[in-house]
C-alpha positions as CSV (number, residue, x, y, z in Angstrom):
1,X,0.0,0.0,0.0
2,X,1.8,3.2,-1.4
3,X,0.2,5.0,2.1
4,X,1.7,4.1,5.5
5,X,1.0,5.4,8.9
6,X,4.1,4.4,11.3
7,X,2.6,5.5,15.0
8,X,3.7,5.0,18.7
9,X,5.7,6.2,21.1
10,X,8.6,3.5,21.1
11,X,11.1,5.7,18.8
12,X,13.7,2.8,18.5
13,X,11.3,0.2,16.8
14,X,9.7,2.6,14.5
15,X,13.0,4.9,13.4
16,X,14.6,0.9,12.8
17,X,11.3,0.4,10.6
18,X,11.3,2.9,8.9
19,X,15.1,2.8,7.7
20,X,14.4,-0.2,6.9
21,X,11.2,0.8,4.6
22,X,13.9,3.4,2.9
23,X,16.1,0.7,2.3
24,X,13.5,-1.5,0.7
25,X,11.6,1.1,-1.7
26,X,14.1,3.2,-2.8
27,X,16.7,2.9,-5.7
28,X,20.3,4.0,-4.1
29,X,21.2,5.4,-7.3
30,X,18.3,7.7,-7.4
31,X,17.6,8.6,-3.7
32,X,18.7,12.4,-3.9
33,X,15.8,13.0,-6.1
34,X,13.2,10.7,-5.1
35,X,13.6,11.0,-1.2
36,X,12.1,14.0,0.1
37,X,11.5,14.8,4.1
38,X,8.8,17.2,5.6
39,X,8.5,17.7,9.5
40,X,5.3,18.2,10.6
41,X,3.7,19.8,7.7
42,X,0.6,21.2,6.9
43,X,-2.0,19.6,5.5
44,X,-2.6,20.9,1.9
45,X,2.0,20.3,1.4
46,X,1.2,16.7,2.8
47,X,-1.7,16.4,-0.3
48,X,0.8,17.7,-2.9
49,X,3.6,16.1,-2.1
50,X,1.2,13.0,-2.5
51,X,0.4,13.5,-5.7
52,X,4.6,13.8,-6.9
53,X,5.6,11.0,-9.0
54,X,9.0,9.6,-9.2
55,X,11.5,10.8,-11.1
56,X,13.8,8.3,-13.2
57,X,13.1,4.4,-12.4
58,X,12.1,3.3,-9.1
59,X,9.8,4.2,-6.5
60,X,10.0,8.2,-4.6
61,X,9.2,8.4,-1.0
62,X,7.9,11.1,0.9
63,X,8.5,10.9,4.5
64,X,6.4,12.9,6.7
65,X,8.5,12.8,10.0
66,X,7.5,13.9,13.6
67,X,3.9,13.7,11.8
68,X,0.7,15.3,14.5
69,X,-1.8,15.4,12.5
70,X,-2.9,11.8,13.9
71,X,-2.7,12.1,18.1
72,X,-4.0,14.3,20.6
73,X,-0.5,15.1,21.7
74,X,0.4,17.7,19.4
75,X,0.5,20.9,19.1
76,X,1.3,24.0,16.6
77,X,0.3,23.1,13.4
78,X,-0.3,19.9,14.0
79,X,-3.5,20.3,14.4
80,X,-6.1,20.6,18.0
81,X,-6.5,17.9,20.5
82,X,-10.4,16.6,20.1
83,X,-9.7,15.8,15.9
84,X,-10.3,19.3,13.9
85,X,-8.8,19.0,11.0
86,X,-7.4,22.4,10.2
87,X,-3.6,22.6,9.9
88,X,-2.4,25.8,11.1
89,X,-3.4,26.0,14.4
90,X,-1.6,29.0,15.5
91,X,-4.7,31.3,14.6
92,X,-6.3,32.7,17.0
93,X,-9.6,31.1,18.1
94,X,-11.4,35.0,17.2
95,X,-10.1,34.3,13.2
96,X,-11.5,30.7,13.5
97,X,-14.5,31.6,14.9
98,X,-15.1,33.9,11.8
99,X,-14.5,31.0,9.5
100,X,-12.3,28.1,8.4
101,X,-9.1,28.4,7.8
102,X,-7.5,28.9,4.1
103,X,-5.3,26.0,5.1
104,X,-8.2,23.9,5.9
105,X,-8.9,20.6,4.9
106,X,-11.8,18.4,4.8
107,X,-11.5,14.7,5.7
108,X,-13.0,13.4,2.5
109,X,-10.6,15.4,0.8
110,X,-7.9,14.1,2.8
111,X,-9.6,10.5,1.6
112,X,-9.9,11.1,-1.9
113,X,-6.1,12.6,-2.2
114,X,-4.7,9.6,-0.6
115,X,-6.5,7.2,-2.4
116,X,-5.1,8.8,-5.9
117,X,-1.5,8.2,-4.8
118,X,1.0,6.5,-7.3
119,X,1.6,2.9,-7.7
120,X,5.5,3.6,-7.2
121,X,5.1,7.0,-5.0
122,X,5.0,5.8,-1.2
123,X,3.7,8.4,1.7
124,X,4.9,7.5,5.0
125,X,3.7,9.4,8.3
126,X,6.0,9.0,10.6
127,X,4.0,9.8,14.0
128,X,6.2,10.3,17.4
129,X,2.9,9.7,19.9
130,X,0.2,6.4,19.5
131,X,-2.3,6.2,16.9
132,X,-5.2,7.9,18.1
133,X,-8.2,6.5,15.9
134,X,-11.1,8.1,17.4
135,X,-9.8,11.8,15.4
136,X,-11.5,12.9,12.3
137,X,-7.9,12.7,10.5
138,X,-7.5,9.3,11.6
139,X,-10.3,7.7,10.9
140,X,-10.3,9.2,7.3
141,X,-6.2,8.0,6.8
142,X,-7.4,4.6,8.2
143,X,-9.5,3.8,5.0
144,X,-6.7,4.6,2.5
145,X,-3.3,3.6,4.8
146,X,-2.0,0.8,6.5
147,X,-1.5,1.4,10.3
148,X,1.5,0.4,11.5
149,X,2.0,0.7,15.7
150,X,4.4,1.1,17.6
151,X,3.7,1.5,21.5
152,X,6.1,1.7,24.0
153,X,6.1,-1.9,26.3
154,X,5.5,-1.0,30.0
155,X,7.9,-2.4,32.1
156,X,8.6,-2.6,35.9
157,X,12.1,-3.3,36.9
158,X,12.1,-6.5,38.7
159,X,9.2,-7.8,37.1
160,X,8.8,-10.5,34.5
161,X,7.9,-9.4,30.5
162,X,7.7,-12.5,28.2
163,X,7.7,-9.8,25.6
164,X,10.4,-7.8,26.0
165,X,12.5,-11.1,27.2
166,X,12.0,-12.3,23.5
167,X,13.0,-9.2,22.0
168,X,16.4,-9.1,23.4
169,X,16.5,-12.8,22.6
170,X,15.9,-11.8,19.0
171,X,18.0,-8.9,19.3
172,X,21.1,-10.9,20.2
173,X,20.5,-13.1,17.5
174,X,21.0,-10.0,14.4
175,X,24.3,-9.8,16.1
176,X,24.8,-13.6,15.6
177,X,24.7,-14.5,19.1
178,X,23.0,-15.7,22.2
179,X,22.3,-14.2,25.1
180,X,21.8,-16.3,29.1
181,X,17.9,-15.6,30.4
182,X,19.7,-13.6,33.4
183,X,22.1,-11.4,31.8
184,X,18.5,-10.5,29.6
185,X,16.6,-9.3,32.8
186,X,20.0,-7.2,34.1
187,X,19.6,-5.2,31.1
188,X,15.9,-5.0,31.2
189,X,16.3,-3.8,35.1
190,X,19.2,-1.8,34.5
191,X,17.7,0.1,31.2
192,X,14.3,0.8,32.2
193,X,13.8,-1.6,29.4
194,X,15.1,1.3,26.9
195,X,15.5,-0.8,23.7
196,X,17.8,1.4,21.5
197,X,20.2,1.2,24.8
198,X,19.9,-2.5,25.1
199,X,20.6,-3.0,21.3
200,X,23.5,-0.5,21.7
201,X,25.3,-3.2,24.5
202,X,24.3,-6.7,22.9
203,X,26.0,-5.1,19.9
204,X,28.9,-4.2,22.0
205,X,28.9,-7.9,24.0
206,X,28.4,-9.9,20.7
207,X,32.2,-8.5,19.4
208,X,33.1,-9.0,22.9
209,X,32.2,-12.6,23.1
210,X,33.8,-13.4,19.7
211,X,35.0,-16.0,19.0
212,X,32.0,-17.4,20.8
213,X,28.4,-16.9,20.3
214,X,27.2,-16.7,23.8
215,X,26.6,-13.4,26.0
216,X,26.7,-14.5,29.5
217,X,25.3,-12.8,32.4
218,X,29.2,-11.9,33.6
219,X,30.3,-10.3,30.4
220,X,27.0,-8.1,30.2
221,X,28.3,-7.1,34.1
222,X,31.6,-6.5,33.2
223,X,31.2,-4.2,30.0
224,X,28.3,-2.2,31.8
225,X,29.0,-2.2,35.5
226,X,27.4,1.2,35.6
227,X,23.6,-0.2,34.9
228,X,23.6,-1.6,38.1
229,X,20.8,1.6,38.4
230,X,18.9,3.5,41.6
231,X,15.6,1.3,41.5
232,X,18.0,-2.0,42.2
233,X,19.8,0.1,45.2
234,X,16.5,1.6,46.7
235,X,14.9,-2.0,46.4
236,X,18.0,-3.3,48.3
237,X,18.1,-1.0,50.6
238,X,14.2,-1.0,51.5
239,X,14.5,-4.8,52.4
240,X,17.4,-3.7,54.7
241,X,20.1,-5.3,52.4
242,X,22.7,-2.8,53.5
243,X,25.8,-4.9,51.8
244,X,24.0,-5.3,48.3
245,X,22.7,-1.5,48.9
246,X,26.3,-0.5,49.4
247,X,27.9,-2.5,46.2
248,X,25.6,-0.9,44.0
249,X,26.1,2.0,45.1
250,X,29.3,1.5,44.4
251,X,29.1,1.4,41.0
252,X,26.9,3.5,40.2
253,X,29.1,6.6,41.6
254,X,31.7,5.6,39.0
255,X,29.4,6.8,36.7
256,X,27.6,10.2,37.8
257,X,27.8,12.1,41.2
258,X,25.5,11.7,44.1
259,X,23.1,14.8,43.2
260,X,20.8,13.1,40.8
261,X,21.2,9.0,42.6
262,X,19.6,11.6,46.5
263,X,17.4,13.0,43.6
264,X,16.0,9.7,42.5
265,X,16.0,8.4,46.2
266,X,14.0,11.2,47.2
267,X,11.1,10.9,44.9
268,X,11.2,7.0,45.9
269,X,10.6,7.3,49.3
270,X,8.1,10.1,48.5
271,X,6.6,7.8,46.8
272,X,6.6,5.1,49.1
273,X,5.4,7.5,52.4
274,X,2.5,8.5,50.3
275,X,1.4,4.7,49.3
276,X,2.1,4.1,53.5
277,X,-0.5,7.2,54.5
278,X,-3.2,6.0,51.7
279,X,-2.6,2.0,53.2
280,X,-2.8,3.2,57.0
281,X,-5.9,5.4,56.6
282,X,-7.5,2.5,54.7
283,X,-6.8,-0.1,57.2
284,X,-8.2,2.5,59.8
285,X,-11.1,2.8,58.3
286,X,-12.2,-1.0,59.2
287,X,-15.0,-0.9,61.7
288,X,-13.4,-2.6,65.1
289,X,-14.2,-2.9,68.7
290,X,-12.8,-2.5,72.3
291,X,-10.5,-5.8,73.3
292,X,-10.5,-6.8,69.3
293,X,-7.4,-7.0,67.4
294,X,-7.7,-4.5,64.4
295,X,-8.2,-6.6,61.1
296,X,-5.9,-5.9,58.2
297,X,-7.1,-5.2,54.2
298,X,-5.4,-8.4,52.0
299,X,-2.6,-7.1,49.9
300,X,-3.6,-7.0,46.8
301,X,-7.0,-5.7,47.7
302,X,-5.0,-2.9,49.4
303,X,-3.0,-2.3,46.5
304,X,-6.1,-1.9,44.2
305,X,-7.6,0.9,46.7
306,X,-4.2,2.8,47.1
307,X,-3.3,2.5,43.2
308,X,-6.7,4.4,42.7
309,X,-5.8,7.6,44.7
310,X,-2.4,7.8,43.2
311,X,-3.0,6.7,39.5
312,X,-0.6,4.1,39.2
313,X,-0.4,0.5,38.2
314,X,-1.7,-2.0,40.9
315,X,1.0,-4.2,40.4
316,X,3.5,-2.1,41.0
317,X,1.7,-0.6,44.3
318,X,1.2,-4.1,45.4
319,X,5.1,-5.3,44.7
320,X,5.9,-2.6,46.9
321,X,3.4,-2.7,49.7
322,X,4.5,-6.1,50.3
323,X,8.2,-4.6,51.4
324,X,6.7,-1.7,52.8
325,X,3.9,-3.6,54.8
326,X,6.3,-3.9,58.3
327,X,7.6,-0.6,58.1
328,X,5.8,1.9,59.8
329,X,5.2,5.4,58.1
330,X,7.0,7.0,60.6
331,X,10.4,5.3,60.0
332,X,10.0,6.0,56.4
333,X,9.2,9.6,57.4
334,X,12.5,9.5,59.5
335,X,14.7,8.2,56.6
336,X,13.8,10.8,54.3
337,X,14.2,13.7,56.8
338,X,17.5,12.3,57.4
339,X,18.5,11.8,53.6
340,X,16.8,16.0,53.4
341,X,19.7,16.4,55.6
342,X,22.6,14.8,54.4
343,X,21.6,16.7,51.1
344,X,22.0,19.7,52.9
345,X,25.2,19.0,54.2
346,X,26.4,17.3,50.6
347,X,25.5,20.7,48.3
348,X,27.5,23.2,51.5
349,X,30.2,21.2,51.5
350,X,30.4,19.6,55.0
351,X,30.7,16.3,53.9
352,X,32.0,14.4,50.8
353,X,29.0,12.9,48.8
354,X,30.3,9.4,49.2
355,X,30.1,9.6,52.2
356,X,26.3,11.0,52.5
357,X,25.1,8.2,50.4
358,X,27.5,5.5,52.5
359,X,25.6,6.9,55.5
360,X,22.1,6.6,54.3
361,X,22.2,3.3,53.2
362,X,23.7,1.7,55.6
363,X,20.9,3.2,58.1
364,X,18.3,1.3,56.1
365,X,14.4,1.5,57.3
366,X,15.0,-2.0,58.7
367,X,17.6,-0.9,61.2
């Protein structure tokens, strides 16, 4: 189909599509005059560059990169949020108000132009956000294009994705190589799962392994010590593993300073105190009497209740509830007072920032 819409917000995936697309359609010979680019354009210089044919033999190929026109994220002249289809939308809303745009278009124009494109003239919309079908410009591109998505995979460090666990698999193999199941979830924990990274170090661990095939779990630790990240420190420390807390640690100061790992640790236990509040007042709540021991919410029915108030994922609230369950609110309370205060005494200079960090985690919640 000569019209493509390449949407989602997993960048890697779809920029290693769409080279690939470029690769396939076009004539090297003849790609100066038959590949041409447009950001974001309008709507009416999307429509004639449509309608271009290609010069020479082969196909042309119009790229329409960081393309808005088909998601409620965008902005300019991309278009509005709830579908309208003009395409400048810097006017002001007096001047639309008055009447449509000159740059307006009309979906069943947008239809009819698309449908009249070239046998060997290919239009790709190249969209940075996830297809959003329920737009007028959407749905009217969805009868003449193939929708091709890309979404970003959620992932939870620590957790199990089938998913992404085969796409490193497969990944190692286009470097000619395997990869052990534990050095996959280290890069998936230490990454945040960020595929162009992890592509960047099986490369890197594939010419390392040569003349083997194999990527074990020590050679992935040995050429990226540093991805031993903050979530795996923080969940060490929280269970009051002081000496794994303190290894990490470790290594991750051999790649950045201490200001952005107290950062990160601060919004973590913020985190975690609020979850704590929200659990306590729910268990609270419970109806008991005098001479009664207080009942307790199950888990996972607590999660579900304390995920609500704070709009996150269940099964991440309930993975950590489960730690935090036997710490009380007020220690965590105390540990983040007392990392506000070695922060202080970090940024004036009374104390090295090794040292800060080597002093918070060895005082873990647990101690």
């Amino acid at each position: 189909m000569p019209v493509l819409v390449l949407a989602g917000d997993e960048d890697f995936e779809l920029s290693r599509r769409l080279e690939e697309l470029k690769n396939k359609l076009l004539d090297p010979a003849w790609v100066t005059v038959n590949f041409q680019r447009l950001e974001n354009p309008s709507l009416p210089e999307v429509l004639d560059a449509a309608l271009t044919v290609p010069f020479g033999p082969g196909n042309r190929l119009v790229l329409i990169d960081r393309c808005e026109l088909f998601t409620k994220k965008r902005g300019g002249r991309g278009g509005t949020a709830d579908g309208a289809v003009p395409t400048k939308a810097s006017k002001s809303k007096s001047k639309e108000s008055k009447g449509k745009d000159k740059d307006s278009v009309e979906p069943e124009e947008i239809e009819h132009t698309l449908s009249k494109v070239g046998q060997n003239t290919y239009l790709i919309f190249a969209c940075p956000y996830n297809f959003d079908a329920t737009l007028k410009t959407s749905k009217s591109v969805s009868k003449v294009a193939k929708i091709e998505a890309f979404p970003k995979e959620k992932y939870w460090p620590g957790s199990q994705n089938t998913k992404l666990q085969n796409w490193c698999q497969k990944e190692a193999h286009r470097y000619k190589a395997t990869i052990e199941d534990k050095a996959v979830q280290y890069l998936l924990d230490s990454t945040e799962a960020n595929l162009r990274q992890i592509s960047s170090e099986l490369q890197k661990a594939a010419v390392a392994a040569l003349p083997g095939t194999h990527i074990t779990y020590d050679l992935i630790v040995e050429l990226s010590p540093s991805h031993c990240n903050i979530f795996a420190l923080a969940e060490r420390w929280l269970t009051g593993d002081a000496k794994g807390a303190y290894e990490d640690l470790g290594e991750i100061l051999t790649s950045q300073s201490a200001i952005p790992v107290i950062a990160a640790l601060q919004t973590l236990l913020a985190k975690w105190i609020r979850m704590k509040v929200f659990a306590d007042n729910f268990n609270n709540e419970l109806p008991s009497s005098p001479g009664i021991k207080r009942r307790e919410i199950a888990v996972p029915e607590l999660a579900r209740m304390v995920a609500g108030e704070l709009k996150l994922v269940p099964f991440v609230v309930e993975r950590d509830l489960r730690k935090l369950v036997r710490i009380p609110t007020a220690r965590l309370v105390d540990c983040r007072e007392q990392l506000t205060h070695l922060e202080d005494l970090l940024k004036t200079g009374q104390i090295p920032e090794r040292h800060a960090l080597e002093i918070f985690t060895l005082h873990h919640p647990h101690s």
